[in-house]
N, C-alpha and C positions, 0 to 999 in steps of 0.2 A: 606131291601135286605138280613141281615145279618138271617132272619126268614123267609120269601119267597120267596129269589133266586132272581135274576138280571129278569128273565121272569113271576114272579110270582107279582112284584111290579110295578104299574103303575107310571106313572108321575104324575097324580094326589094323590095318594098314599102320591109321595116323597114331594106335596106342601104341603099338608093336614098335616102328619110330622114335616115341617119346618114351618105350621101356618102361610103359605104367599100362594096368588091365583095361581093357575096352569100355566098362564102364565109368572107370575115374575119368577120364576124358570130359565126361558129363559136368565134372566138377568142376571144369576152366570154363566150360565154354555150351551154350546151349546147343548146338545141332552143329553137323559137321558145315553147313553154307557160316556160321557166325565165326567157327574155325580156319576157313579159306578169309573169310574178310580179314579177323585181326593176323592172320600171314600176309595177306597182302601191305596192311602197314606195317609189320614188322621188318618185311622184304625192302619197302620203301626207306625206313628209318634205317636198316643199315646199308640199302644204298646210299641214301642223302651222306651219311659217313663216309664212304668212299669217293661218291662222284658228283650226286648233285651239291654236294655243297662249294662243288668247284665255278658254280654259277650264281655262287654269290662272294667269291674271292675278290674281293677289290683291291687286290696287289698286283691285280690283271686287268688289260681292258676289258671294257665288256664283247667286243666280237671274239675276243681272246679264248676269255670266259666260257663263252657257245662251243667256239673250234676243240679249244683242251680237254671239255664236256664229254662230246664223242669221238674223239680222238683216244681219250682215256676210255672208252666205253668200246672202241674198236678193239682195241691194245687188248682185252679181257677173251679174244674170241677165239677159240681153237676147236680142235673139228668136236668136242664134245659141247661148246657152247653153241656149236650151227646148230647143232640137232634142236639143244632144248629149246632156244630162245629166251623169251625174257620174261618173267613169272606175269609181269601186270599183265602185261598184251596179249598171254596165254589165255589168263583168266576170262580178262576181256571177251576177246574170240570166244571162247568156249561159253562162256556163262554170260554175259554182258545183256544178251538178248532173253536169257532165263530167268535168271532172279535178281531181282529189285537190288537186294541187299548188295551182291560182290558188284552190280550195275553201279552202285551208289560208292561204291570202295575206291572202284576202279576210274573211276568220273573224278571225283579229290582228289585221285592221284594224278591222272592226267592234268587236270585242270591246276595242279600246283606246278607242274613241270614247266605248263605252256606259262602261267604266269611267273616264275623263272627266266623265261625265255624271253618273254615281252618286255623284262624290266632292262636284260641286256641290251636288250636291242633300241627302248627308250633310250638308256644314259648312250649309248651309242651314235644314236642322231643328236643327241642334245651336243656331245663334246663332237660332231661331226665328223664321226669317222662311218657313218653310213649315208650313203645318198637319200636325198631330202624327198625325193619321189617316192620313198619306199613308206615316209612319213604315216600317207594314208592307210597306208595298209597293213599297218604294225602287227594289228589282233591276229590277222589272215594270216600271218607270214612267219607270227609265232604258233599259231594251229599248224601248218602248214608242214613248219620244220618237224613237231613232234608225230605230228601224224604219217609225212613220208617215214621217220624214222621207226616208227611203225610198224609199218608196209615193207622198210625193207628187214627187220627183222623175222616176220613170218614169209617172206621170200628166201631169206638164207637158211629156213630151218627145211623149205621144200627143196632148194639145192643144196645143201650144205656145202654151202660156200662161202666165203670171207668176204670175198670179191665184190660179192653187192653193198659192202658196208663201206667200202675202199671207195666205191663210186659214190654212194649215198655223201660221203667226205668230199670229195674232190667235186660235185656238185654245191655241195651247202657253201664251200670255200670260194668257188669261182665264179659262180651266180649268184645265190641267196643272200649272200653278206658282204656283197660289194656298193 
């Protein structure tokens, strides 16, 4: 799916994959949309093992926490990761507006990421290493971040290029979390 889209991969596809007949499939999982959900948190749980859990590192500040975030998520990108992009946001795109269920998948997902985001960015103002004007605006700012970062992932996947993720960096650094 993470290579041809939740419409572009069949069920036989996803047995052929798992090396087990097209029917057994039936046996994990009811329909191939219940199969794209539990991938989507499976995708998540082994990212959180690699990256998000770097945004709850408290052996790091919390803007630290944010920057190392996508700084490590940058570091991951070469010209086969411009293409695919990034399984949630894929789904998202693709299905977000279709069905309820990966709608619902991909919504918890997001919405853990941003609430990650926002908690840095709390302990953040509270130990005052972010300006006190951005106070008001914490929710906005942690939507904000995830959703540019987004945006510029299905922009790198129509350029394939790195480049936009270097600036998306050098933006969240020099504005966002000053």
């Amino acid at each position: 799916m993470l290579e041809k889209g939740y419409n572009g991969t069949g069920v036989k596809d996803l047995a052929d994959a798992a090396g087990i007949p097209k029917g057994s499939l039936y046996n994990y999982f009811e329909n191939k949309e219940d199969y794209a959900k539990e991938a989507l948190y499976f995708y998540y749980d082994e990212m959180n093992e690699e990256f998000f859990n770097i945004l709850v590192d408290k052996n790091l500040k919390p803007l630290d926490r944010i920057k190392n975030f996508y700084l490590a998520m940058i570091e991951e990108f070469d010209e086969s990761n411009c293409k695919l992009g990034c399984f949630i946001g894929n789904l998202t795109q693709e299905m977000g507006g279709v069905s309820k269920v990966i709608q619902a998948a991909t919504d918890v997902i997001h919405s853990e990421i941003v609430r990650k985001i926002k908690n840095c960015l709390v302990e953040a103002l509270e130990k005052g290493e972010l300006q006190n004007d951005k106070e008001r605006h914490i929710d906005d700012l942690s939507e904000f971040i995830v959703s540019s970062w987004q945006g510029t992932l299905l922009r790198i996947k129509a350029k394939n290029s790195k480049k936009l993720a270097d600036d998306f960096y050098k933006i969240l650094v020099e504005v966002l979390l000053k």
